[in-house]
Residue, then its C-alpha position, 0 to 999 in steps of 0.5 A: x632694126x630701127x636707124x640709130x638716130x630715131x627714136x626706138x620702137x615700143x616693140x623693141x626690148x631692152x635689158x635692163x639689171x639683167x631682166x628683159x624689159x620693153x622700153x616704156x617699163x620704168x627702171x626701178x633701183x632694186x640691188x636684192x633683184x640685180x646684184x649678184x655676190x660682189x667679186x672680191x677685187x679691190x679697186x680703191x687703190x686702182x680707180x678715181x671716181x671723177x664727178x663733174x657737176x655745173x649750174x642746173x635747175x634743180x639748184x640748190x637741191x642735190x637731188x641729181x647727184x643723189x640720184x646718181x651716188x643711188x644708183x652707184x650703191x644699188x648698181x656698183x657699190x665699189x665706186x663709192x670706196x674709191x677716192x672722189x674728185x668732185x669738180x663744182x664748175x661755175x659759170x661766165x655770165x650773169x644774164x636775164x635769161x639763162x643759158x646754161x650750155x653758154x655758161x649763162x645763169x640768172x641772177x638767182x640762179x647764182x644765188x642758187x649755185x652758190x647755195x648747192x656748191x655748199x650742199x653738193x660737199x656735205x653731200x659727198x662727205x656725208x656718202x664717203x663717210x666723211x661728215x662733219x669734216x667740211x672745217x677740217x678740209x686742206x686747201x691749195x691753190x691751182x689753175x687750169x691753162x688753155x688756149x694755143x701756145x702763141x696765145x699763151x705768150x700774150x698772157x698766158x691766159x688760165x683760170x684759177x682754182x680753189x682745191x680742197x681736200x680731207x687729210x686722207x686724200x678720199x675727197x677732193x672738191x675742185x671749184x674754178x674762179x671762171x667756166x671751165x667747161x666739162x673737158x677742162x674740168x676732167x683734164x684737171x681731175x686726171x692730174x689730180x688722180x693718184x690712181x692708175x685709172x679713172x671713172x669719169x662721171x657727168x652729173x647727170x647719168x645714173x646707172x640702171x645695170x649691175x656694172x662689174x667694175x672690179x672685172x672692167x679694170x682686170x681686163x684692162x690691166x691684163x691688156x695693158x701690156x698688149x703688144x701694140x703693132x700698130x704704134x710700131x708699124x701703122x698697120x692694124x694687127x690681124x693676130x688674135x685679138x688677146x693681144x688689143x689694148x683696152x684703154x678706154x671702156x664707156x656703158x651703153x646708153x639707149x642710143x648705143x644698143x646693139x652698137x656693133x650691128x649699127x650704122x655708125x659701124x655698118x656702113x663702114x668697112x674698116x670698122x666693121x672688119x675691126x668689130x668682126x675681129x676684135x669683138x669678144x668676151x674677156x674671161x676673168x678668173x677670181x681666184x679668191x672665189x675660183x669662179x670665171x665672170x665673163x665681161x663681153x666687149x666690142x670696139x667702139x669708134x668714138x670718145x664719149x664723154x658720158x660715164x666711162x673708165x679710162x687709163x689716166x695716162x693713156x686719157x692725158x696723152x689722147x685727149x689733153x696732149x697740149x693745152x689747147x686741145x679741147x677749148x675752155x667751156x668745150x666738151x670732149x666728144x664734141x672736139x676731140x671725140x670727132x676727131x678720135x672717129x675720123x683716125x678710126x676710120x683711117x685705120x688708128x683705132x689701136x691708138x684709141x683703144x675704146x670699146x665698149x660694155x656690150x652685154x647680152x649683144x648689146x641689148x642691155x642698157x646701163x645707163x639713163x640720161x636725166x638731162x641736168x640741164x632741164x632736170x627740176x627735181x624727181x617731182x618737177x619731171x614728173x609734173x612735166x611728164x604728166x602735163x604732156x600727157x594732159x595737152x596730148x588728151x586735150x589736142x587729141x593727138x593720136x597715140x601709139x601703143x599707148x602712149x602719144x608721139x610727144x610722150x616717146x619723144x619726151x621718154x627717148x628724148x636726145x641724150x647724147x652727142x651722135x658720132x655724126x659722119 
């Protein structure tokens, strides 16, 4: 099995939309071939879609968020009942050349921003069914704290926000005055939930798997009222493990399969006793159908920011317990999410209670990575594809079944943050 952190092997084999697929077959969106009946769970009540999105190339295109709102149709059609939270982040600075992940932007690129902000909420009402109502928005001010309490006390430094929202409450649009970065930006839409649990959703990851939300959520609900031992005592529990709590639950991306057998949980005994204990699959019966769906989960030793479902409380109180807990402009994963693995390791994953989907044992991706600060558009990638392909056939760089070395690393290029040790 190949290490964690290289790139796959073209021998391997993926699942993707319930089919086994070698990992150089492109994902197709095909809901008639990947969607089984849809359970009878109504999650609208239950779940906030929060979507998080900031200056990229393809401005003033929305070709990324309509990327993503497809493959919520084609893969879990619920979401797109559920109320959304639309935080349009803005940037710090206007420079020559453009640094996204700095909060850096163009000239035109602003221009641009400015421009997709505006295309980003007709988008969103037009898929929500709400077109037409961008005049008929209420609006209220709000601002967003951070820094450390003794910083606060020269000035208590926040950011200012501009919130609007339809009359019934379905659509919020967030838009900061500064950068708030991604974890401040989801910080404000857990306040901004009225429901008990949250979808938290950056812009630039799509679903290729059926995702059986409805499922998801049962499953957390029913553990919600788990005993927690470990709270009370600081010991981890050795009872059977229907008594877990699940808080926390984030879809498998290429760099997560078979995730319980890797070295991130591997070359570590506590957690490899924890996955030996708690792995399992949950059993959820629809009463209305009288049918079982089986949802396979195994811990998971990280806080990762790409799409998962959460608690809001549980979320506020783990990653936002003071105000300065993830800094203006942070990411989660990159602050807290280590710090959340290093309590793990010491025997406090109870605390955290995450864990990830893990179907067909961790061999099925749910999720692609289109890397929102590169992407230019569907057409702009593939001209970048094939212009690869091109300098590989010029240079005469040798390939592997079939394709070159640069055209795997362009495939299974770095998507996410690693849960580095």
């Amino acid at each position: 099995m190949a290490s964690p952190n290289s790139i796959p092997s073209p021998d391997d084999s993926l699942t993707q939309g319930g089919t086994t697929t070698n990992v150089d077959t492109p994902v197709t969106l095909n809901p008639s071939e990947t969607l089984p009946q849809g359970s009878s769970y109504d999650i609208s009540s239950q779940l906030t879609l929060i979507i998080t999105t900031s200056p990229t190339p393809s401005a003033p295109s929305t070709s990324l968020l309509s990327q993503i709102i497809s493959s919520f149709r084609a893969f879990c059609p619920p979401l797109l009942h559920c109320p959304v939270i639309l935080i349009l982040d803005t940037y710090d600075h206007i420079s020559t050349t453009a640094r996204l992940k700095k909060g850096h932007v163009t000239a035109e690129g602003a221009k641009k921003y400015a421009l997709y902000k505006e295309n980003a909420k007709a988008l969103i009402l037009r898929e929500w069914s709400l077109e037409g109502k961008e005049g008929d928005l209420l609006e209220e001010e709000g601002q967003a704290e951070y820094g450390s309490v003794a910083y606060a006390q020269h000035g208590n430094p926040v950011v200012k926000l501009r919130i609007s929202r339809t009359r019934d409450g379905k659509v919020t649009f967030v838009e900061p005055e500064q950068r708030l970065g991604f974890g401040l930006a989801v910080r404000e839409g857990l306040r901004l939930a009225r429901t008990e649990y949250v979808w938290v959703q950056q812009h630039d990851w799509s679903l290729v798997a059926q995702i059986p939300v409805g499922e998801v959520l049962e499953v957390m609900r029913r553990q919600s009222d788990a005993a927690d031992e470990h709270e009370l005592t600081g010991v981890e529990n050795t009872e059977p493990t229907t008594k877990v709590p699940v808080k926390y639950v984030c879809f498998p991306s290429v760099r997560m399969l078979r995730y319980a057998r890797s070295d991130h949980v591997m070359l570590f005994p506590a957690l490899r006793a924890l996955t030996n204990l708690h792995k399992q699959t949950f059993t959820v019966r629809d009463s209305t159908k009288n049918v079982q769906h089986k949802i396979p989960l195994t811990p998971l030793f990280f806080w990762h920011d790409k799409p998962h479902i959460a608690e809001k409380l549980h979320y506020l109180a783990r990653v936002f317990p003071n105000r300065s807990a993830v800094p203006r402009g942070a990411f989660i994963e990159d602050t807290v999410g280590h710090r959340a693995r290093d309590e793990m390791k010491e025997g406090q994953w109870r605390k955290w209670a995450c864990w990830l989907y893990y179907p067909d044992e961790g061999k099925q991706l749910c999720l692609r990575h289109l890397k929102g600060r590169t992407w230019r558009g569907a057409e702009g990638e593939l001209e970048r594809k094939m212009e690869l392909i091109r300098i590989n056939q010029e240079n005469g760089i040798p390939k592997r079944d079939g394709k070159s070395q640069v055209e795997w690393e362009y495939i299974w290029s770095e998507e996410e943050t690693l849960c580095g040790d």
